[in-house]
C-alpha positions, -999 to 999 in steps of 0.1 A, spaced: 253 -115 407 237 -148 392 220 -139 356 195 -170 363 167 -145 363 170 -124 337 181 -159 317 143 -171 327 131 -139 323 144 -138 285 128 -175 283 93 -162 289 94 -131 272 104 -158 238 80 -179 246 54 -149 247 65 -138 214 59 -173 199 26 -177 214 18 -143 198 29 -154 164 7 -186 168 -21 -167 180 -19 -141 148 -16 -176 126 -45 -190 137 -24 -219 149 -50 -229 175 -82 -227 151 -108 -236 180 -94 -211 204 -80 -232 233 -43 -230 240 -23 -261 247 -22 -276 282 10 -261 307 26 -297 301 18 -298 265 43 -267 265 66 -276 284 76 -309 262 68 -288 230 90 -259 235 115 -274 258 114 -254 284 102 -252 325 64 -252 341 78 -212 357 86 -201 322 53 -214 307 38 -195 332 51 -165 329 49 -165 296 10 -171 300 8 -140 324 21 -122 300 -6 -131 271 -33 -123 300 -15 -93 306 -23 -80 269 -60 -98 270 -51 -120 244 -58 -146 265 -75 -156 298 -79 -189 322 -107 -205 326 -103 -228 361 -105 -268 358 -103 -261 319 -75 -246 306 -65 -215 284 -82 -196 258 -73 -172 235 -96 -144 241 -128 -137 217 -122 -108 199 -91 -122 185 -100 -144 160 -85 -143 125 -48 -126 117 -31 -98 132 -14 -80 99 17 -58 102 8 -32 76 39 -4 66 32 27 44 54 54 35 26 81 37 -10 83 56 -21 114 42 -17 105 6 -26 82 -18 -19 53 9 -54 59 30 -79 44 12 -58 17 7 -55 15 40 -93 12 44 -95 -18 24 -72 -38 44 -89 -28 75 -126 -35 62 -117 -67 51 -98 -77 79 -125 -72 103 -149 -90 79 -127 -118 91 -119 -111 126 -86 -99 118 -67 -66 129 -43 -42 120 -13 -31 130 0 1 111 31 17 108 37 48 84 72 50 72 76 86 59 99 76 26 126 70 48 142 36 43 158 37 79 120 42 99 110 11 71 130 -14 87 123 -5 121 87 -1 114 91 -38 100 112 -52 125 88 -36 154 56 -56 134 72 -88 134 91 -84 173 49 -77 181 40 -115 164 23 -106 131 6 -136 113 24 -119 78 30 -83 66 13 -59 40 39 -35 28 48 -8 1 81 -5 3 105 25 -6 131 2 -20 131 -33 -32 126 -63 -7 156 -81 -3 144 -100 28 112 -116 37 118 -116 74 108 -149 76 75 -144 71 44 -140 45 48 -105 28 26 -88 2 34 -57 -15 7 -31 -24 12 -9 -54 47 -25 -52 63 -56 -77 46 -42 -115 76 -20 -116 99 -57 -116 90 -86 -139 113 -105 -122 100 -100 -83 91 -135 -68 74 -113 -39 35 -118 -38 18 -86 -43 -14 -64 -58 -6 -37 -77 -23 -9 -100 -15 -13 -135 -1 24 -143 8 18 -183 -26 7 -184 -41 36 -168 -18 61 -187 -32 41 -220 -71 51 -212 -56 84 -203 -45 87 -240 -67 71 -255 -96 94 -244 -76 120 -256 -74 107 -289 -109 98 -295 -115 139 -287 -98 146 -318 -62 154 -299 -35 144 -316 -6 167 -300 -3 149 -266 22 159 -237 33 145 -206 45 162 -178 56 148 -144 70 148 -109 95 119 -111 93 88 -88 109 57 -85 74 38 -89 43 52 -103 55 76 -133 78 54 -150 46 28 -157 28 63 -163 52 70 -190 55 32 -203 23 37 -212 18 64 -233 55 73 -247 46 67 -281 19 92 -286 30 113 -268 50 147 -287 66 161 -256 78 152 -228 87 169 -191 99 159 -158 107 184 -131 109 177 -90 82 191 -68 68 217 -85 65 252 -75 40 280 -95 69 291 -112 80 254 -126 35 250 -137 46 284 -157 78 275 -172 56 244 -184 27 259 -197 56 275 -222 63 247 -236 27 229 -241 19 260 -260 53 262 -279 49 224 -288 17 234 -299 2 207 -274 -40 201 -267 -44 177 -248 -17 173 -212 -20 140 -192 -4 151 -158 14 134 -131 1 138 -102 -26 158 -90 -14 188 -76 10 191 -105 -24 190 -131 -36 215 -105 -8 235 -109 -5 236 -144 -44 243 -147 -42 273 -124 -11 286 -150 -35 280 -177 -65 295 -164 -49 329 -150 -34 336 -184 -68 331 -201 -66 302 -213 -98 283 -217 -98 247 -201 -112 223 -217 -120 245 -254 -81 255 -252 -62 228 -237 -75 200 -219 -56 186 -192 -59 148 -174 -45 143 -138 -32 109 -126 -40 97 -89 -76 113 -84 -68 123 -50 -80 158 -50 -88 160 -87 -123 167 -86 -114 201 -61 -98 221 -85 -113 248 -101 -122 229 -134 -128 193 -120 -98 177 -135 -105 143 -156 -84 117 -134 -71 82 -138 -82 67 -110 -67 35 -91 -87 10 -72 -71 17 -41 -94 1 -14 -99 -29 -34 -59 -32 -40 -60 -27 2 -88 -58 2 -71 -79 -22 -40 -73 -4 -56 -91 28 -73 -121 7 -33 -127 -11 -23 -126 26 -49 -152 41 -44 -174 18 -4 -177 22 -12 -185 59 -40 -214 51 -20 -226 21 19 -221 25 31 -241 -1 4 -228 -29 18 -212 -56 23 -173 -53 0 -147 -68 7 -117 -84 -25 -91 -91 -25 -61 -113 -58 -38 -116 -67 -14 -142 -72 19 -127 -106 35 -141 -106 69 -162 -131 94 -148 -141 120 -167 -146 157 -157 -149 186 -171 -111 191 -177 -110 175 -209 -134 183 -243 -125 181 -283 -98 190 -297 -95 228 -306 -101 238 -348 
């Protein structure tokens, strides 16, 4: 059987893909496609294949023929299709998702989201799926280090801090700095026996801790916690004679405050306690003082980095950290006498 087809077939379905990409890169500015010849020449192929491909664009109504005039790609496709991966959409990662997407449609732009679920595996097919679809570029936070670009403009969000040496483009929070008006807060309170106590990760807690290991007088880091781990914990804040907890992440501060609170402990007169994320902080039973990043404007930034790669390849890269805010509840108070 002759593989002619399926040879021509493959031709279009190419030549599809590359129109996408040029479509997502605002290649064509004022919205009109090249002429049928103008293809042919430029990407070396037949009038059949240029017209399948074509079909295949009206297809997907990203673009339509207007007779005696030519193509057009359609109207409400005017600025960048993104590829945008997270690892989670029910955490942390959502409002930074509604920043891309706000400022993306400020500028006729869309989205196209995967979620990755921390599994390095569904990453790379989330990523390879984006860029087989024709993104213009790729908004990403990535489990692991980036080791390839896939040949085109990537920007990590809450990603690249963690590596001095990353060349990648990305906007990040600045952790150590949010840890830092964690503890100083405490400080100016009066505290002067600090503790730390996290759920380890390979990103956010290790700035956390860079930030606020040398006032701090103990120091604990258990996986997921259960009530039983908040407990054990609470032991030792009391043993180290600790006032003042800054807490990694929410639910753990939660947790801990719960412990602290069913044993009679008064919070804030006793023991104050600071979460890190502000997620849910403000739901618990004592409103929890929270560091707070600026997730949405990390998302929004994240776009702007993006748009300007595709106007400007050859400008040099930029790299944007943002000091998460401190908001204060009514988890923290003076130091006890």
């Amino acid at each position: 059987m002759s593989t002619e087809p399926v040879a021509r077939g493959q031709k279009a379905r190419h030549l599809a893909d590359e129109l996408r990409r040029g479509i997502a890169g605002l290649r064509w500015p004022g919205g009109k496609l090249p002429t049928e010849q103008q293809l042919v020449v430029e990407q070396g192929v037949s009038l059949n294949t240029v017209r399948r491909a074509v079909d295949l664009l009206v297809q997907d109504g990203l673009v339509y023929r207007r007779q005696g005039s030519g193509m057009y790609i359609a109207d409400q496709v005017v600025g960048p299709v993104v590829g945008v991966a997270v690892p989670s959409m029910t955490y942390y990662y959502p409002r930074i998702i509604v920043g891309i997407e706000r400022e993306l449609a400020e500028h006729g732009g869309q989205m196209m989201l995967r979620s990755t679920e921390w599994d390095q595996a569904e990453e790379r097919q989330a990523l390879e799926s984006l860029v087989k679809a024709g993104v213009a570029g790729l908004i990403v936070a990535p489990d692991e280090p980036v080791h390839d670009d896939f040949g085109l403009p990537m920007v990590l969000v809450e990603r690249g801090l963690e590596d001095p040496a990353t060349v990648h483009e990305f906007v990040g929070s600045n952790h150590a700095a949010g840890a830092r008006a964690a503890v100083n807060h405490l400080k100016s309170l009066g505290h002067t026996r600090i503790g730390y106590l996290e759920r380890p990760g390979p990103h956010t807690a290790p700035q956390v801790y860079a930030g606020l290991k040398d006032d701090v007088v103990l120091t604990r880091s258990t996986e997921r916690w259960s009530t039983a781990d908040a407990d054990r914990l609470l032991d030792d804040v009391l043993g180290a004679d600790v006032t003042g907890v800054i807490c990694f992440a929410d639910r753990e501060a939660n947790l801990l405050l719960t412990a602290a609170l069913a044993r009679g402990i008064e919070v804030p007169r006793q023991l104050s306690v600071i979460s890190y994320d502000d997620e849910v902080a403000d739901l618990s039973d004592v409103p929890l003082t929270a560091v707070s990043p600026a997730k949405s404007e990390v998302g929004r930034l994240a776009v702007n980095v993006l748009r300007a790669r595709l106007k400007h390849p050859e400008a040099p890269r930029q790299q944007i950290s943002l000091v998460p805010r401190l908001i204060i509840r009514e988890s923290t108070g003076p130091a006890p006498s």
